[in-house]
C-alpha positions as CSV (number, residue, x, y, z in Angstrom):
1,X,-16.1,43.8,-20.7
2,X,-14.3,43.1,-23.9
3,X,-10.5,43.6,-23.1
4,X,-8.5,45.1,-26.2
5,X,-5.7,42.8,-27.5
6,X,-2.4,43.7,-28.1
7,X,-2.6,42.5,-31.9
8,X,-5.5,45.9,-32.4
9,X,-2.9,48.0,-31.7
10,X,0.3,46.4,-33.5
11,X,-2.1,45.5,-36.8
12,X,-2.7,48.8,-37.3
13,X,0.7,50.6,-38.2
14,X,1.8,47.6,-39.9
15,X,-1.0,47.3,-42.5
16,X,-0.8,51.0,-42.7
17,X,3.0,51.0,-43.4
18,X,2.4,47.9,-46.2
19,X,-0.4,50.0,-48.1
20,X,2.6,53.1,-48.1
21,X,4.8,50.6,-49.5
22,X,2.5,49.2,-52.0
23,X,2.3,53.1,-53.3
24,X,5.8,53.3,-53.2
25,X,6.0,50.7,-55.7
26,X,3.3,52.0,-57.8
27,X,4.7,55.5,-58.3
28,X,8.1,54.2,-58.4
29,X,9.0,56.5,-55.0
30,X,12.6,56.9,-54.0
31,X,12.7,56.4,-50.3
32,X,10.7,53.5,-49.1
33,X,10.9,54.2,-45.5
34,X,9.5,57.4,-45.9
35,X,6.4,56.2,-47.7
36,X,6.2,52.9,-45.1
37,X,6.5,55.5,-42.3
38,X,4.0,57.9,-44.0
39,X,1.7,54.7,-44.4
40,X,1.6,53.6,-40.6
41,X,1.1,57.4,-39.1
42,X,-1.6,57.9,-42.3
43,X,-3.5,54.2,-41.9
44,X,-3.4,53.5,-37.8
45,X,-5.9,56.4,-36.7
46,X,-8.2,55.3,-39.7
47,X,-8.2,51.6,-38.9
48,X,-8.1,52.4,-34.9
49,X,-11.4,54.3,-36.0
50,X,-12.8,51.8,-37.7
51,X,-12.2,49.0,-34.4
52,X,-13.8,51.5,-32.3
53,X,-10.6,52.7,-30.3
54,X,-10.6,55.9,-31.8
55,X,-13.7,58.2,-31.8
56,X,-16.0,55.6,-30.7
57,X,-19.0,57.4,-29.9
58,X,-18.2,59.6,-33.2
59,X,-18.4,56.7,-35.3
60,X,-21.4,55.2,-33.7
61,X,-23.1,58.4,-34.4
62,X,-22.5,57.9,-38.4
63,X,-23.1,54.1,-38.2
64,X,-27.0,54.9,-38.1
65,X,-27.5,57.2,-40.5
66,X,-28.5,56.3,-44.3
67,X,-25.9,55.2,-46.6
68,X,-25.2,58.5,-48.6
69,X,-24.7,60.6,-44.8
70,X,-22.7,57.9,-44.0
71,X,-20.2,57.7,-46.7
72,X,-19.9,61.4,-46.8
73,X,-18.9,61.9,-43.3
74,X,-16.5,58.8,-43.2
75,X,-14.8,60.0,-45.9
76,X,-14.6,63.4,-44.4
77,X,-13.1,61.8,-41.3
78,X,-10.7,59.9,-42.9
79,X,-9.3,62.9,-44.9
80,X,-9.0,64.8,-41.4
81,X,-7.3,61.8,-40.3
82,X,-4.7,61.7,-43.5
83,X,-3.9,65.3,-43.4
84,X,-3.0,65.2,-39.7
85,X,-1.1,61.5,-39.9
86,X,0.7,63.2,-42.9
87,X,2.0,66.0,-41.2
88,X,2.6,63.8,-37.9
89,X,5.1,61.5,-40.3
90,X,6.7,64.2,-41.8
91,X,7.1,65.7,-38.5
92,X,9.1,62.3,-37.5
93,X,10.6,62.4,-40.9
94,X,12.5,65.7,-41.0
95,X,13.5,65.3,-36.8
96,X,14.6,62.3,-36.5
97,X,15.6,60.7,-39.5
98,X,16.6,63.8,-41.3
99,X,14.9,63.4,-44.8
100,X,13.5,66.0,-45.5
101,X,15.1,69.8,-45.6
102,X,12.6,71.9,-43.6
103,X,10.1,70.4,-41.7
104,X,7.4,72.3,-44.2
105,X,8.6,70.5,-47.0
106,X,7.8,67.1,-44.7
107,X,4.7,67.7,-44.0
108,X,3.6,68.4,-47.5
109,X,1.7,65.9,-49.4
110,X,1.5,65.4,-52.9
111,X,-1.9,65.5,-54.8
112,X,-0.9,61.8,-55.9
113,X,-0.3,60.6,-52.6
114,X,-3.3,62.2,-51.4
115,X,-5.5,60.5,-53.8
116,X,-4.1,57.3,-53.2
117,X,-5.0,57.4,-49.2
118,X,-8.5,58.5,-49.9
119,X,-8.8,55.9,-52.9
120,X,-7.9,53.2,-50.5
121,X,-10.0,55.2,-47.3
122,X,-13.1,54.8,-49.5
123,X,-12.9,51.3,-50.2
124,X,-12.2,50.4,-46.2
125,X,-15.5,52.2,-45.6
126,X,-17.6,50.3,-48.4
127,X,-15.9,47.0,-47.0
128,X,-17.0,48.0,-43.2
129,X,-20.6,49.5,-44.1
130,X,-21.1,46.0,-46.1
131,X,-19.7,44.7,-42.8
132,X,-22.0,46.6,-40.6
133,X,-25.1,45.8,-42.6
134,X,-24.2,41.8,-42.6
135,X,-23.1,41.4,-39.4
136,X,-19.1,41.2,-38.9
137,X,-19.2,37.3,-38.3
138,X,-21.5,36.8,-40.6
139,X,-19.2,38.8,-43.0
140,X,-16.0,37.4,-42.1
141,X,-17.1,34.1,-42.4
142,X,-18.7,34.9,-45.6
143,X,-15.8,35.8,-46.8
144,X,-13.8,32.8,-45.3
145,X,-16.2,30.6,-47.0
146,X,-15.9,28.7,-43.8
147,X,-19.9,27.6,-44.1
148,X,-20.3,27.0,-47.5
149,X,-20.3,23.4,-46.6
150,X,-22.4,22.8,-43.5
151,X,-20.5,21.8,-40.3
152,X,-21.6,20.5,-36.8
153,X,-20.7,22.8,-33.9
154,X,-21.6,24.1,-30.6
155,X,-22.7,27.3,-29.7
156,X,-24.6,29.5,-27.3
157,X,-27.9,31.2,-28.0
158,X,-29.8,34.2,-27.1
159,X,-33.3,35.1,-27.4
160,X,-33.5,38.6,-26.5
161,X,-37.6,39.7,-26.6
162,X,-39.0,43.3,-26.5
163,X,-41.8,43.7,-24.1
164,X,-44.7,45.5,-24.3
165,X,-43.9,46.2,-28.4
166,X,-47.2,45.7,-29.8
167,X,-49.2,47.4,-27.3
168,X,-46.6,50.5,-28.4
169,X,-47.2,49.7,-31.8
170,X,-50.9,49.8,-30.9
171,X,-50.4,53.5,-29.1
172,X,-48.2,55.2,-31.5
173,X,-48.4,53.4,-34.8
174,X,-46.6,50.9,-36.6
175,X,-43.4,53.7,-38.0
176,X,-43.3,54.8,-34.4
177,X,-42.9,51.6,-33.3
178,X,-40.2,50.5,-36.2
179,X,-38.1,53.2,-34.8
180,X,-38.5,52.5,-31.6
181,X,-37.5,48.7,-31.8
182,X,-34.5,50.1,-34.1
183,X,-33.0,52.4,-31.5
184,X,-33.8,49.6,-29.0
185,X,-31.3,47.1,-31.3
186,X,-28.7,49.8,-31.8
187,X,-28.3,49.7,-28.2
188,X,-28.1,46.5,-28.0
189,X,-25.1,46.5,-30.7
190,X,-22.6,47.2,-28.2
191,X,-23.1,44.7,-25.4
192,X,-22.7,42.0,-27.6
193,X,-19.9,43.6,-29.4
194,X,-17.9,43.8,-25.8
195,X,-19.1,40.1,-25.3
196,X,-17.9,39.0,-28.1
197,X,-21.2,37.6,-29.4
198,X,-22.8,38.0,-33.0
199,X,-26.0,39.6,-33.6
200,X,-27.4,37.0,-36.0
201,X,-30.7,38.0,-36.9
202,X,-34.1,40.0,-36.0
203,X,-37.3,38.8,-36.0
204,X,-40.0,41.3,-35.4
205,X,-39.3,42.4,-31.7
206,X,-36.6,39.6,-31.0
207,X,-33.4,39.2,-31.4
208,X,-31.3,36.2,-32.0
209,X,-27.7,36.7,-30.7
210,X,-24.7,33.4,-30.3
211,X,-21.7,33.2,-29.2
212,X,-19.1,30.1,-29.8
213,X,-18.7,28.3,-26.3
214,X,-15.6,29.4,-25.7
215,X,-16.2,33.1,-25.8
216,X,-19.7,32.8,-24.6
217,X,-19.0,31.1,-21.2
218,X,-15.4,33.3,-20.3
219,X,-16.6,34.8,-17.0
220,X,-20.2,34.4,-18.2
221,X,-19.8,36.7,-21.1
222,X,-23.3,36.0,-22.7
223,X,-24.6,36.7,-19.5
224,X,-23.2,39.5,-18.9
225,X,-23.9,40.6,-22.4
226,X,-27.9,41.1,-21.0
227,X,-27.1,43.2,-17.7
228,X,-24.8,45.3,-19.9
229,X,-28.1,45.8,-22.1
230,X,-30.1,46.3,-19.1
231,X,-27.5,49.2,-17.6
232,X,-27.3,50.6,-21.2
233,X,-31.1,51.1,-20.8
234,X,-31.7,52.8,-17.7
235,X,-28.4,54.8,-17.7
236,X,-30.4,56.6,-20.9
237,X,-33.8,56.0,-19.1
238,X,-35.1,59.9,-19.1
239,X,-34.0,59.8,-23.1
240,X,-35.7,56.6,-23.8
241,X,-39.2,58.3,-21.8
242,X,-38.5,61.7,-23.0
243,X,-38.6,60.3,-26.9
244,X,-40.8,57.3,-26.6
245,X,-42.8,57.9,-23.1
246,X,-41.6,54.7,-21.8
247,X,-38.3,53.2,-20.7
248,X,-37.7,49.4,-22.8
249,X,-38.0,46.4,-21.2
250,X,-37.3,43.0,-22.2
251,X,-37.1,39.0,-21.8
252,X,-34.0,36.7,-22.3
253,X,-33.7,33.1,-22.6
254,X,-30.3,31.8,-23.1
255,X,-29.6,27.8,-23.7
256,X,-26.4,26.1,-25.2
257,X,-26.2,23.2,-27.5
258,X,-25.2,21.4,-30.7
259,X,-26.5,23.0,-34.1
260,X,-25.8,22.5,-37.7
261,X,-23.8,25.8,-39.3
262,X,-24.7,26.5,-43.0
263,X,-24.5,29.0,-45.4
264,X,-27.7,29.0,-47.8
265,X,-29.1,31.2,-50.0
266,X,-27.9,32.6,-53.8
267,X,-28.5,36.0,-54.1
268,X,-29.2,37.0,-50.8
269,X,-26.3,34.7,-48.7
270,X,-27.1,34.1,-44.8
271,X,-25.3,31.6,-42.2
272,X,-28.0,29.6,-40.3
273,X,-28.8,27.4,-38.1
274,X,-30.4,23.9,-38.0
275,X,-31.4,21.8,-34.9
276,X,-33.2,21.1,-31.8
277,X,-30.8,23.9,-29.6
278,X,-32.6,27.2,-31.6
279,X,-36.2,25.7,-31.0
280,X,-35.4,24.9,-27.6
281,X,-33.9,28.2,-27.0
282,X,-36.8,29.9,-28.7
283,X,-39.3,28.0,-26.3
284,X,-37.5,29.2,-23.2
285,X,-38.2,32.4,-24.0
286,X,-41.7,32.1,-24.2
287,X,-41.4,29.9,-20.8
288,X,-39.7,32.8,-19.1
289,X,-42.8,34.7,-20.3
290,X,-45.0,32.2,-18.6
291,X,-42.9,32.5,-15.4
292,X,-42.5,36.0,-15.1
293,X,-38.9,35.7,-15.0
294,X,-36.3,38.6,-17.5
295,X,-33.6,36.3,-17.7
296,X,-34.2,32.1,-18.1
297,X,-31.5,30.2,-18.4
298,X,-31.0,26.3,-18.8
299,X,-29.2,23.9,-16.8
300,X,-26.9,23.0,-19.8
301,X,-25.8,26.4,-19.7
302,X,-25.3,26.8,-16.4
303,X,-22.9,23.5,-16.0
304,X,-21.0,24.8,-19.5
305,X,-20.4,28.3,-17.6
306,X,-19.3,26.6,-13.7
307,X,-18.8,29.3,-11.5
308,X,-21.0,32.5,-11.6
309,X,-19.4,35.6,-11.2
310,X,-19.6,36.9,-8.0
311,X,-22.6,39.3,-9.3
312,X,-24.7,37.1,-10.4
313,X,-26.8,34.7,-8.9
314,X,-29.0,31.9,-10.2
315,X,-32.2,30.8,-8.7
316,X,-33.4,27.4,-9.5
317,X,-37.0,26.9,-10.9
318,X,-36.5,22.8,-11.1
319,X,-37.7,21.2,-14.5
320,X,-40.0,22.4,-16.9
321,X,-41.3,20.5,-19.6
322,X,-40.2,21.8,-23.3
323,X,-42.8,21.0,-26.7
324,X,-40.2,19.1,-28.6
325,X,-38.4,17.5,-25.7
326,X,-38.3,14.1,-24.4
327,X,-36.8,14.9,-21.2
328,X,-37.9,18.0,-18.9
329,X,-35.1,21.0,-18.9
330,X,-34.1,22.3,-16.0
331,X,-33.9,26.0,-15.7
332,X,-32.6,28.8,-13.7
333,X,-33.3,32.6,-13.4
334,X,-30.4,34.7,-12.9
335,X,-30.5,38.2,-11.1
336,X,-28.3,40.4,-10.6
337,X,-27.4,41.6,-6.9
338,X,-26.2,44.8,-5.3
339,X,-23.4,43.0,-2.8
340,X,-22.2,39.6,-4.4
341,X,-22.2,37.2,-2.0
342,X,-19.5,34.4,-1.9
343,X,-19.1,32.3,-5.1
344,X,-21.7,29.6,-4.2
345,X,-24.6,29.3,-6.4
346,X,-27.9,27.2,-6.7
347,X,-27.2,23.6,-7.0
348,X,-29.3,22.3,-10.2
């Protein structure tokens, strides 16, 4: 599980208490502390929101609906948000620092300042619904420019396949089915959120997930990433049969390796990624189709990770060959088990 850093809590108040002193300086206010304090009790629940510490299954809620629902109902919580903040601060204001005369007059908010917070409340929700319909990384780094020239690096990759899609598709109809691979995504959204991976792409049924190594291997986060999807699933399993008549199931491959990083396109920008590690990755999974196996993992992965946690266990399935590999890859299936048994694992 993601842990939350100390820095999601302090960057909060801080950058709330900058944008009240940024409209102190607009509207020429008298006190600055006030509008700093104002600031930091008005901006940390919105941005707390926004990083999912605050209202979390609230804001997931709004995250799927259409763009218009969404905006409206942001905006609506963020001026619940400003009108309670406000009359926290002035609270603070009139009891402990004395500024105000009556603890009515603190917790009044002028029409100006109220405009201002919800000005700046609507542009924070465009910037995270761009954010949500790119992909944060994808965003960030976008906006970082840190790909505009290609780079060498090494990363981890997931091929997460839907099974049985098309036969749905075949049952219920190609809409039902679209909506039914969507929810299926959705739910995958927050695994690899607590993982700290990056959703980097669909392609029909399959999803294409990465993580750097460093995040990817800390206590086997990209594989944990996939038994958090699979307990996400059945803990909803009697929604998922009532809705759809079935409960998802689905195939991972996971591999590790060197890639080139770029960002390409003119109107429509993406980062992708170039190099033998994708294909290979994308070949596993259909190999873990051949073998029957939910969850394939190579050798290369394995030895980047060391020690499994105590949870998971790896079952070696020797070498396989790979179309586009000189060399066989070895590979391993991991499971998950009920007691963990002492931190030992397959030799490969």
């Amino acid at each position: 599980m993601r842990s939350r850093r100390p820095s999601s809590w302090i960057a909060a108040p801080v950058l709330g208490a900058l944008a009240g002193l940024l409209y102190a300086a607009i509207v020429d206010a008298g006190i600055l502390a006030d509008s700093a304090i104002r600031g930091a009790f008005i901006g940390s629940p919105i941005l707390y929101y926004e990083r999912g510490l605050l209202f979390p299954r609230w804001r997931d809620r709004i995250r799927r609906a259409a763009a218009p629902l969404f905006a409206a109902a942001t905006i609506a919580t963020y001026t619940v948000m400003i009108v309670l903040g406000n009359a926290a601060a002035g609270t603070v204001l009139h009891h402990l620092f004395g500024y105000m005369p009556s603890a009515r007059a603190a917790m009044r908010m002028s029409e100006t300042g109220f405009l201002y917070s919800l000005g700046v409340s609507a542009i924070i929700a465009f910037v995270f619904r761009v954010r949500d319909l790119i992909g944060p990384r994808v965003f960030t780094n976008l906006l970082l420019g840190r790909y505009h020239r290609p780079i060498s690096e090494e990363r981890i990759f997931l091929f997460l396949d839907v099974s049985g899609s098309t036969r749905f598709a075949e049952q219920h109809g190609d809409l039902a089915a679209q909506q039914y691979l969507g929810q299926i995504f959705s739910a995958l959204a927050m695994p690899v959120h607590r993982s700290c991976g990056s959703i980097d792409d669909y392609i029909g049924d399959m999803a294409l997930v990465s993580w750097t190594i460093a995040q990817g291997t800390r206590d086997a986060a990209c594989l944990r990433c996939v038994f958090d999807f699979a307990a996400t699933l059945a803990e909803s399993a009697a929604i998922w049969q009532a809705r759809f008549g079935q409960v998802p199931g689905f195939r991972a491959a996971l591999h590790c390796g060197s890639v080139v990083t770029a960002e390409i396109g003119l109107e429509r920008h993406k980062i992708a990624y170039f190099g033998d590690t994708v294909n290979t990755t994308s070949r596993l999974e259909a190999l873990a189709k051949t073998l029957g196996v939910p969850v394939l993992v190579s050798a290369d992965l394995l030895d980047r990770i060391g020690d499994l946690p105590d949870d998971l266990v790896a079952d070696d399935l020797g070498r396989h060959a790979i179309r586009g590999r000189n060399e066989p890859l070895m590979v391993a299936a991991i499971r998950q088990c009920a007691d963990p048994p002492s931190r030992e694992r397959s030799a490969l």
